[in-house]
N, C-alpha and C positions, 0 to 999 in steps of 0.2 A: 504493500500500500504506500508506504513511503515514498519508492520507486515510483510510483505515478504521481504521486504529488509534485515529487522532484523535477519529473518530466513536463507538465504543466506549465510550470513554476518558469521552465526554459524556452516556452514557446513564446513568452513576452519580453525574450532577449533577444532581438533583432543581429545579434553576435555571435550570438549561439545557434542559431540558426543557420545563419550563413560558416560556422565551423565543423556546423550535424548534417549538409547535404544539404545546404541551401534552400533555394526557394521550391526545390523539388519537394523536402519536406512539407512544404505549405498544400503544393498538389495531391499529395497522396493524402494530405489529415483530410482533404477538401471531400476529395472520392468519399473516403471511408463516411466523414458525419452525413452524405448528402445520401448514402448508399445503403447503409442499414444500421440496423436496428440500436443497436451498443454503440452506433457514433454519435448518440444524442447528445451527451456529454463533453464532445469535444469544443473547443473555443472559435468557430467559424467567424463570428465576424470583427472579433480585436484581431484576430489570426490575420487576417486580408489586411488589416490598414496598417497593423507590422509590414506586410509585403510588401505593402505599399511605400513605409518607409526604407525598408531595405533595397527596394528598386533605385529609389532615389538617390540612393548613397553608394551603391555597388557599383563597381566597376562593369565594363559592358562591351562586346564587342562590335557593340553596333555604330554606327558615328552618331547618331539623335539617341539623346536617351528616350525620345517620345517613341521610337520603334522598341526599344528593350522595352516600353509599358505597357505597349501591345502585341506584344510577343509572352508576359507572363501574363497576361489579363486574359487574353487569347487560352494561354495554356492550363489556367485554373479554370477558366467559367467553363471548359471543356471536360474538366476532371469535374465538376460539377454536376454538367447536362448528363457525363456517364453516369454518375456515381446514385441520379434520380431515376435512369436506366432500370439502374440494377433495383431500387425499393420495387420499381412497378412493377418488376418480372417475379420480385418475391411476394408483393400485394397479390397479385393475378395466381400465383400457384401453390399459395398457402392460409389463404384466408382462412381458412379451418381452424388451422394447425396455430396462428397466431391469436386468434381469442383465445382459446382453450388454452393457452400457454402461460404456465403461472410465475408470479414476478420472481423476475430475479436483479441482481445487481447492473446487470446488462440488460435488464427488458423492464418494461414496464406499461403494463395493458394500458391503465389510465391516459399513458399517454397515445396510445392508438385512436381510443374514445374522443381526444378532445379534439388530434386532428381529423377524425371524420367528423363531428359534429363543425368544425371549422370549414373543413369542405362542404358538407351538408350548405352552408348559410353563403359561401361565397361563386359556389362552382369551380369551376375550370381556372376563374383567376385566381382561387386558390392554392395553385400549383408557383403562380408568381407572387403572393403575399407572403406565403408560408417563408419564402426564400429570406424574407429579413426576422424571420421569427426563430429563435434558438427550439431546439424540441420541435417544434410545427413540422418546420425546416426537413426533418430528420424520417416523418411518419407520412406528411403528405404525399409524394409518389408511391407510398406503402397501399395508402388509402384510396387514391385512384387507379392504383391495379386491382385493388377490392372492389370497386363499383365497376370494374370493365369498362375506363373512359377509354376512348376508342384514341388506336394507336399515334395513328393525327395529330388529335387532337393535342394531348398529350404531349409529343414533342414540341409540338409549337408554344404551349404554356412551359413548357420545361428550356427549351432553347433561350427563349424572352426572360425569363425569372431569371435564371442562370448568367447571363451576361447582366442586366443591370444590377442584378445583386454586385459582384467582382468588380465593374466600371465605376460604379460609385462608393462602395469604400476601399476598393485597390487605391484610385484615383483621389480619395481623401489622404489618405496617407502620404501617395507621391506628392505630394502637393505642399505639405506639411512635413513631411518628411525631413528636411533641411533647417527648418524652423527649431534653431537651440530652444525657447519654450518648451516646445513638444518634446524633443529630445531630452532636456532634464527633468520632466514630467510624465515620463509616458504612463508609470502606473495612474496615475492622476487620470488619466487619457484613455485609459484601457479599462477602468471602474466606470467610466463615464461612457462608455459603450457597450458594455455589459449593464447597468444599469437600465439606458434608451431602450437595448433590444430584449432586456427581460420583463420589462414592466408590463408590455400588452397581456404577457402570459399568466401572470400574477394577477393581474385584474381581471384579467376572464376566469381566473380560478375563482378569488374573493367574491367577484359578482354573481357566481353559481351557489356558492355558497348562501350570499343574503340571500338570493330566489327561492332555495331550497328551505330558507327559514321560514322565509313569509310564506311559503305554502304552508307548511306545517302547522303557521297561527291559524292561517284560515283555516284550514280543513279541522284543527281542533276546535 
């Protein structure tokens, strides 16, 4: 447990990243949180405006650094549009298998529940909301291979989500990136995006819960 904490702990060292496999690293965390199940957990969107800072500061073979921004922006929203791929092919051939599937440290029903009741309320652009929601993020192509959104369709909300997700917080980062403020602050910086993008989640929780109260009064 340690061991992962540690690991965590090193994905908001823009240093360490770039000494652990670079921005490649950021591509493969991208896949796995957008892909299944156990990458709920992971840090998707401090993670990107780190890349973002380390794009800006990395050395580059390209002569524009604006080509090296879309050349990794390119290569993460990729490893994204896969990694939502693979939920739908696992929503589509185990629906079954995943309700009936009891919690573990790596799974967690509830969270399947809220992003179908999330799809449920938004449809298909739910595939591109989800993408700035921590958890959502992680079960919505889950849940549109459960309802058999039809293949299409699906890509097109998953291609679109995917890239403006990456485009705008890669491109917050590169941008700020150079900015000593940001650099001597970034935990400051990285509570404060963790914060924005957990909030939606938390208050769709609390507001189910007051619902669930006031029924209660009334029907007693």
């Amino acid at each position: 447990m340690q061991e992962i904490i540690e690991f965590f702990s090193h994905l908001t060292n823009p240093e360490w990243i770039m000494e652990n496999g670079g921005l490649y690293i950021v591509v493969l965390i991208v896949f796995i949180e957008t892909g299944f199940p156990f990458g709920f957990f992971l840090p998707g969107d401090s993670l990107l405006f780190i890349a973002g800072m380390v794009i800006a500061n990395a050395p580059t073979t390209f002569d524009l650094p604006l080509l090296n921004l879309i050349y990794w922006i390119v290569l993460i929203a990729t490893a994204g549009t896969l990694g939502n791929y693979v939920g739908y092919w696992l929503g589509h051939k185990s629906e079954t298998l995943l309700f009936s599937r009891k919690d573990s440290w790596f799974f967690k029903k509830k969270y399947l529940i809220q992003a179908r009741e999330f799809y449920d309320k938004k449809g298909g652009g739910a595939i591109v909301l989800a993408r700035f929601l921590p958890i959502v993020r992680t079960f919505a192509p889950i849940v549109a291979g459960m309802v058999k959104m039809r293949p299409a369709k699906f890509s097109f909300y998953n291609v679109t989500g995917s890239f403006l997700w990456v485009i705008s917080i890669v491109s917050a980062g590169f941008l700020l990136g150079e900015n000593e403020w940001v650099k001597n602050n970034l935990d400051k910086i990285i509570l404060g995006i963790v914060v924005l993008t957990t909030a939606p989640v938390f208050i769709k929780i609390i507001s189910e819960k007051i619902k669930k109260r006031k029924l209660k009064i009334v029907s007693s």
